[in-house]
C-alpha positions as CSV (number, residue, x, y, z in Angstrom):
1,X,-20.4,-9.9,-101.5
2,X,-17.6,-12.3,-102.7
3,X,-15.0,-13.4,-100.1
4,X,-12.1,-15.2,-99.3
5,X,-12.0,-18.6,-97.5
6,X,-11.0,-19.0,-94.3
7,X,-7.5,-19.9,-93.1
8,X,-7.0,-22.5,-91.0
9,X,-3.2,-23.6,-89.5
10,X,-1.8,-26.4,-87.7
11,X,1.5,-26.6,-86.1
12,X,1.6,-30.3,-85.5
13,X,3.3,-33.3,-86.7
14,X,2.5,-32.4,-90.3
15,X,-0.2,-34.3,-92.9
16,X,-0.1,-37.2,-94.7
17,X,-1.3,-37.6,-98.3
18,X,-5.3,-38.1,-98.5
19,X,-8.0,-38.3,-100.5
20,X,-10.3,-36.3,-98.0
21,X,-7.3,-33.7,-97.8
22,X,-5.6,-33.5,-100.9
23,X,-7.8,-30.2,-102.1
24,X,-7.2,-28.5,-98.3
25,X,-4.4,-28.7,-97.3
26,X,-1.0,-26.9,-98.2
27,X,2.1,-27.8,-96.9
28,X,4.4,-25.9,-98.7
29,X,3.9,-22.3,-97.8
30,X,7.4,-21.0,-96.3
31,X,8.6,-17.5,-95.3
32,X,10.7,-15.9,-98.4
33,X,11.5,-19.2,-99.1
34,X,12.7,-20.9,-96.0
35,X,10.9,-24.0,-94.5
36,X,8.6,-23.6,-91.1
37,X,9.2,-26.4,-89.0
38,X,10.7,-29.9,-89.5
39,X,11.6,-30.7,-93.2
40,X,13.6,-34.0,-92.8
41,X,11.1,-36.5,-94.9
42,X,13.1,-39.2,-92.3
43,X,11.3,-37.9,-89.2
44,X,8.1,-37.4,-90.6
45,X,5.6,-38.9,-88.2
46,X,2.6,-39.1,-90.9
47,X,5.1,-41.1,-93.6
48,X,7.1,-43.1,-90.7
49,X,5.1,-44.3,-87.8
50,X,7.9,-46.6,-85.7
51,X,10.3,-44.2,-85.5
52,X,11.0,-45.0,-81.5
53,X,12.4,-47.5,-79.6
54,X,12.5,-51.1,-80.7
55,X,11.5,-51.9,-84.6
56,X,8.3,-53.8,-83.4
57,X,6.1,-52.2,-85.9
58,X,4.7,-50.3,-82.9
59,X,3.1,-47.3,-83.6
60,X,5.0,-44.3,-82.1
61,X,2.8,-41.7,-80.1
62,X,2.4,-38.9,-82.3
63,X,2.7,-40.9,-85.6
64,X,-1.1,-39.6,-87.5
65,X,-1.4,-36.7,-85.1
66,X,-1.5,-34.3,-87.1
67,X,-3.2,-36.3,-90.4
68,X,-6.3,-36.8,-87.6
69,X,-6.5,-33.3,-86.8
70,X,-6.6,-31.9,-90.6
71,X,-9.2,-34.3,-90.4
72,X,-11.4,-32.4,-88.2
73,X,-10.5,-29.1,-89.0
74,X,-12.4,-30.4,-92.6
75,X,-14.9,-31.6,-91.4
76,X,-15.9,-28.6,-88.9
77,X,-15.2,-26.7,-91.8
78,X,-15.0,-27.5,-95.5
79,X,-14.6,-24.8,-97.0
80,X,-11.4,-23.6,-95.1
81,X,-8.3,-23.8,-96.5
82,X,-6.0,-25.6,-94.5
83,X,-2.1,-24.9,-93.9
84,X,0.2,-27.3,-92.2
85,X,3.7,-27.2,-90.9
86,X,5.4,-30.1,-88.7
87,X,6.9,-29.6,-85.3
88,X,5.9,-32.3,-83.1
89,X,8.4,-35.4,-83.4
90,X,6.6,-38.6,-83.6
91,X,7.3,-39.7,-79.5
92,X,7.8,-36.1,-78.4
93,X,8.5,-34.0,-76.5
94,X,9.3,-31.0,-79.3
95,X,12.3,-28.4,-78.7
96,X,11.4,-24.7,-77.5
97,X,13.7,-23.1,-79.9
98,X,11.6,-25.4,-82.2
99,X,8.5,-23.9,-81.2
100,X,9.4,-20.1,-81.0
101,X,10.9,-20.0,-84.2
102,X,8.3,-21.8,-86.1
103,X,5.5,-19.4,-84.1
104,X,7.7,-16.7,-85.0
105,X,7.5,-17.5,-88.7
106,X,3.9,-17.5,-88.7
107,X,3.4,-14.7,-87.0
108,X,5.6,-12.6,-89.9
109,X,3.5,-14.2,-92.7
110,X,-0.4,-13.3,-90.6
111,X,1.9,-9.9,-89.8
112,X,2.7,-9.5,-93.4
113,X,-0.8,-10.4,-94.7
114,X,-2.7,-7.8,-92.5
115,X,-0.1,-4.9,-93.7
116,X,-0.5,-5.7,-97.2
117,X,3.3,-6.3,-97.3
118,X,5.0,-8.8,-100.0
119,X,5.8,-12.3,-98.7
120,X,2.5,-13.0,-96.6
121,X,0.3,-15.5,-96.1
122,X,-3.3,-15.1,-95.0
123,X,-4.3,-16.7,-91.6
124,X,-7.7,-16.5,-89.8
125,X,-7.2,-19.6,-87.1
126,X,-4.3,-21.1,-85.9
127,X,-4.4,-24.4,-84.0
128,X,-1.9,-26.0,-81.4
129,X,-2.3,-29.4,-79.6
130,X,0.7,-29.7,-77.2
131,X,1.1,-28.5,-74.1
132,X,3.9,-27.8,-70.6
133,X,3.7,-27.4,-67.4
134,X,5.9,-25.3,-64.8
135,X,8.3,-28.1,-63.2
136,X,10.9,-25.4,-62.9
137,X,11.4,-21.5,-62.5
138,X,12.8,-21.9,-66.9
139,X,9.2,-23.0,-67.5
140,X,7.9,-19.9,-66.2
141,X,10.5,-17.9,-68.7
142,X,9.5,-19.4,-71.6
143,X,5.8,-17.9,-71.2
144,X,6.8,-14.8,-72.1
145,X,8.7,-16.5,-74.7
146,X,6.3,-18.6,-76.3
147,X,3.4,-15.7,-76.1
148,X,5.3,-12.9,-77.8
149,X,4.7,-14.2,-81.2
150,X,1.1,-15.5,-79.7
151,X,0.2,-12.1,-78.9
152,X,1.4,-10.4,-82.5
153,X,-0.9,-13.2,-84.0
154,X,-3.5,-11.8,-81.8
155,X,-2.6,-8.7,-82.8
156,X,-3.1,-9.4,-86.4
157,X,-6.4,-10.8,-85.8
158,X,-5.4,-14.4,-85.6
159,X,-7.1,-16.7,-83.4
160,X,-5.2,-19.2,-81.6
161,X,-7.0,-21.9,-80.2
162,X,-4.7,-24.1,-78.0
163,X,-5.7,-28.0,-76.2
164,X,-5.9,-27.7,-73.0
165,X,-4.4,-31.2,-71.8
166,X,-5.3,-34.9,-70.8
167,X,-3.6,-35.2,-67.2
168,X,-7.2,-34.5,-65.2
169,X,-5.9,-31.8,-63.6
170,X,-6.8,-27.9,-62.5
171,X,-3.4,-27.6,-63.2
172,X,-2.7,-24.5,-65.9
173,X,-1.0,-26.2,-68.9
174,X,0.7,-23.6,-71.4
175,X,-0.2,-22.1,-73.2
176,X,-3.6,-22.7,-73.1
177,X,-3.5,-21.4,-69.6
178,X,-2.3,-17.7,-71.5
179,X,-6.0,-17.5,-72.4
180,X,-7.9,-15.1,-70.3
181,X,-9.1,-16.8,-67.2
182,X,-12.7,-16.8,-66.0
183,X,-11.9,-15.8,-62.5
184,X,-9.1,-12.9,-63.9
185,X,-6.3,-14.0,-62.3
186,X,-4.3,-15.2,-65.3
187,X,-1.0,-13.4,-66.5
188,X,-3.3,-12.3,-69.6
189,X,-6.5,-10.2,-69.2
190,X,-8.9,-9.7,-72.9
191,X,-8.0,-6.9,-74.6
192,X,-10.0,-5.0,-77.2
193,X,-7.0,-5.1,-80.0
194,X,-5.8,-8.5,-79.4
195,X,-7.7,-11.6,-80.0
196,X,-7.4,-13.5,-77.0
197,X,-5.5,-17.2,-76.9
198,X,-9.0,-19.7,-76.3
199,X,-8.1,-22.9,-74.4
200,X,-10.5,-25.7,-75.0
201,X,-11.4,-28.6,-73.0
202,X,-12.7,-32.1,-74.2
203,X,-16.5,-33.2,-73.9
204,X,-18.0,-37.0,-74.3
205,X,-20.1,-37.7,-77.4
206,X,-22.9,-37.2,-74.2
207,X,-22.0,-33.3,-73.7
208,X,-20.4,-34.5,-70.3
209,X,-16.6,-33.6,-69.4
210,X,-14.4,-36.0,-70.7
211,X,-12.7,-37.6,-67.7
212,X,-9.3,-37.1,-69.0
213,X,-9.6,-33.4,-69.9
214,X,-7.8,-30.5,-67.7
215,X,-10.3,-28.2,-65.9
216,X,-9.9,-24.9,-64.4
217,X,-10.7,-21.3,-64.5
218,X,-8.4,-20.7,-67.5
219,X,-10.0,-23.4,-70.0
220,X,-12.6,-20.9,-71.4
221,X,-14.1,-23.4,-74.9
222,X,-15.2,-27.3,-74.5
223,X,-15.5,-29.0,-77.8
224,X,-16.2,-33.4,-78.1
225,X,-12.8,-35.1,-77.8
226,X,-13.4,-38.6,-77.1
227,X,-14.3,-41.1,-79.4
228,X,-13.9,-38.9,-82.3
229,X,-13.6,-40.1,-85.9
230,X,-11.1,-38.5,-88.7
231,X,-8.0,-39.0,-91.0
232,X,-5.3,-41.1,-90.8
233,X,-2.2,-42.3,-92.7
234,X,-2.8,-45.6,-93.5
235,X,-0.5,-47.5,-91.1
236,X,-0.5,-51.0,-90.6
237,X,1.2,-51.6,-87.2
238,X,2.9,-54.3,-85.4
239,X,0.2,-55.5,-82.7
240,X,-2.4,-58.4,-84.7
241,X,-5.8,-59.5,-84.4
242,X,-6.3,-61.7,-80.7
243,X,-8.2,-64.3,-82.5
244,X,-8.2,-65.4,-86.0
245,X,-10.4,-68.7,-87.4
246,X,-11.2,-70.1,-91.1
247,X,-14.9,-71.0,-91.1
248,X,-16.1,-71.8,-94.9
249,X,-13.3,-70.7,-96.3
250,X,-14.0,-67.3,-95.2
251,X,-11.2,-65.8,-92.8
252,X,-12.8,-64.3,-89.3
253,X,-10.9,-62.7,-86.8
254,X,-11.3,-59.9,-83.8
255,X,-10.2,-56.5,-85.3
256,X,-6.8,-55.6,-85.8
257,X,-6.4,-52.5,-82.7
258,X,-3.8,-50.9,-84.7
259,X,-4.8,-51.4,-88.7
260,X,-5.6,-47.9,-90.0
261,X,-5.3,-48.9,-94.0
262,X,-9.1,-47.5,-94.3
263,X,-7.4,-44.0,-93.6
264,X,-9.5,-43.2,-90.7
265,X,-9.1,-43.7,-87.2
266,X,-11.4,-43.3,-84.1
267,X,-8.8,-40.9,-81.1
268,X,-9.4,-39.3,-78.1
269,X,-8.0,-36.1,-76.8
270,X,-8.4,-32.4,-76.2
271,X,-5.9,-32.5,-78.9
272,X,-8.8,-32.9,-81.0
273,X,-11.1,-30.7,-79.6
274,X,-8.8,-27.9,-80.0
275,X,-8.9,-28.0,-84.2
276,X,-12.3,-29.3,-83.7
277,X,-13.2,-25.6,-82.5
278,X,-11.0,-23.9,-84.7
279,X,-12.9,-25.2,-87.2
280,X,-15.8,-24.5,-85.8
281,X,-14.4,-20.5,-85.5
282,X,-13.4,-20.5,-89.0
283,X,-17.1,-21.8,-90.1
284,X,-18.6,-18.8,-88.0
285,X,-16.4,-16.1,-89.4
286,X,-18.2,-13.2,-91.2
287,X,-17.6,-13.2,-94.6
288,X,-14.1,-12.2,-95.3
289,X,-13.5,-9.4,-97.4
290,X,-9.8,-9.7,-99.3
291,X,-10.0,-5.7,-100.2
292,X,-10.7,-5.3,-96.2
293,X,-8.8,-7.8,-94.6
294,X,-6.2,-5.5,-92.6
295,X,-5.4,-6.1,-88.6
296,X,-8.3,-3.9,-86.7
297,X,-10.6,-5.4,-88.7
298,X,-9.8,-9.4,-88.5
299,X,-9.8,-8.7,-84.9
300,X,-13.5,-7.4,-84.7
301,X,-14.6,-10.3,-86.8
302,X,-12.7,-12.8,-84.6
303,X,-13.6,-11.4,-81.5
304,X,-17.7,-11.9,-82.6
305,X,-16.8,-15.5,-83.4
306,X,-15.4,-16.2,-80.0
307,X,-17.3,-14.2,-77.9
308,X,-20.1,-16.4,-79.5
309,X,-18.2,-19.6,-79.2
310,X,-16.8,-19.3,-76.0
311,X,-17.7,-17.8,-72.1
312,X,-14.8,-15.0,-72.7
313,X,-16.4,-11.8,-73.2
314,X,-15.3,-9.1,-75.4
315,X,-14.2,-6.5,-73.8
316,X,-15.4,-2.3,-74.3
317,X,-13.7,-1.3,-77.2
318,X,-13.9,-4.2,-79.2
């Protein structure tokens, strides 16, 4: 039986032009018309890298971000098509009314899609690599904020697979920590019409725990997120080889730590481990029948994936 490919999306610092993701990835889809995200070409992390603090050619932190994870969202799985929109400035930190409304936007298009209504977009996967923590009683607010539009992509049988954080902590970061937890004593328990939120840990290239990644009852997926390889824009930044010598006429010199003109990069994170999954998810999908596609049953074919992929079990029902 013919069927559609799957939909991957990242809401990230965007992608830059390349030759590994010029077929699979699709940055302009918009709702009715109107932009998701960050549209200034000025601020675009993947086209701009040393857009903070002195102009030292110093790469910013975010600048590639979201280039790298395209990168490995292809590479779990080629055949999915890939959509990206840009949120994440290219030091950080990114605005909630930012996020919400871009989350919001995606959620109408999955929303749309499912119903059959005019103006969709279809989404299997989505895929977010940032994270907060509760500092103040505002924090815990914007939970229920930030997970309404979550929850209707769950509804619509979207999966959304969110990093779980680098700080070495059993800290809950959001909103990863809105996944079910292990233990049950998150805010969110699995239900059988909603596809839960997965949060996904980093492993070493050994199967090991990466030392940076967060731990606790609510990261439910572990992916490898250190030492990866993938995409990247091909910046050329400020800092230069330590050594440098002519011997025969022949130029040798210790490698340049921030020269990415090959377009590839090696970065660790469970940044990357998050899209690393969600490809992984997408490339596990039953096949994915357009005349079939509606909400009850995208979240019965994601629920299979994840109950394979993950240690959250479906619940009766499902």
């Amino acid at each position: 039986m013919p069927g559609r490919r799957p939909v991957v999306a990242i809401l990230d610092s965007g992608c830059a032009s390349h030759p590994w993701l010029t077929e699979a990835v699709d940055e302009t889809v918009t709702l009715d018309g109107h932009p998701i995200g960050h549209t200034d070409p000025m601020t675009d992390a993947e086209e701009h890298p040393d857009q903070s603090g002195p102009l030292d050619g110093a790469i910013d932190t975010y600048a590639g971000h979201g280039t790298f994870i395209a990168g490995l969202i292809h590479q779990a799985c080629p055949d999915a098509d890939i959509l990206s929109w840009r949120i994440t400035p290219s030091a950080g930190p990114i605005l909630e009314s930012d996020i919400i409304d871009a989350l919001s936007d995606i959620a109408e298009l999955a929303c749309r899609h499912r119903e059959g209504r005019a103006g969709g977009h279809p989404i299997d996967v989505l895929s977010l690599s940032f994270s907060y923590y509760h500092e103040t009683p505002d924090d815990e607010l914007f939970d229920a904020r930030i997970y309404e539009p979550l929850r209707r992509l769950g509804e619509h049988g979207v999966a959304v697979i969110c990093s779980a954080g680098n700080d070495s902590t059993m800290r809950p970061a959001y909103p990863a920590a809105l996944a079910p937890w292990k233990n049950g004593a998150g805010r969110v328990q699995a239900e059988p019409g909603v596809v839960p939120i997965v949060s996904v840990g980093a492993l070493n290239p050994n199967g090991s725990d990466a030392l940076f990644s967060n731990a606790g009852e609510w990261v439910r997926a572990r992916t490898p997120g250190a030492a990866l390889l993938s995409t990247s824009p091909p910046f050329q930044g400020g800092y230069q080889p330590m050594s440098q010598t002519v011997v025969e006429g022949r130029v040798r010199q210790s490698i340049d730590p921030d020269d990415f003109t090959s377009g590839f990069a090696l970065w660790s994170g469970t940044s990357f481990s998050a899209p690393l999954f969600a490809g992984w998810l997408a490339a596990h999908l039953d096949v994915i029948d357009p005349d079939d596609d509606e909400s009850a049953t995208a979240v019965k074919r994601m629920w299979s994936s994840i109950a394979a992929g993950t240690d959250i079990e479906a619940p009766p029902g499902v």
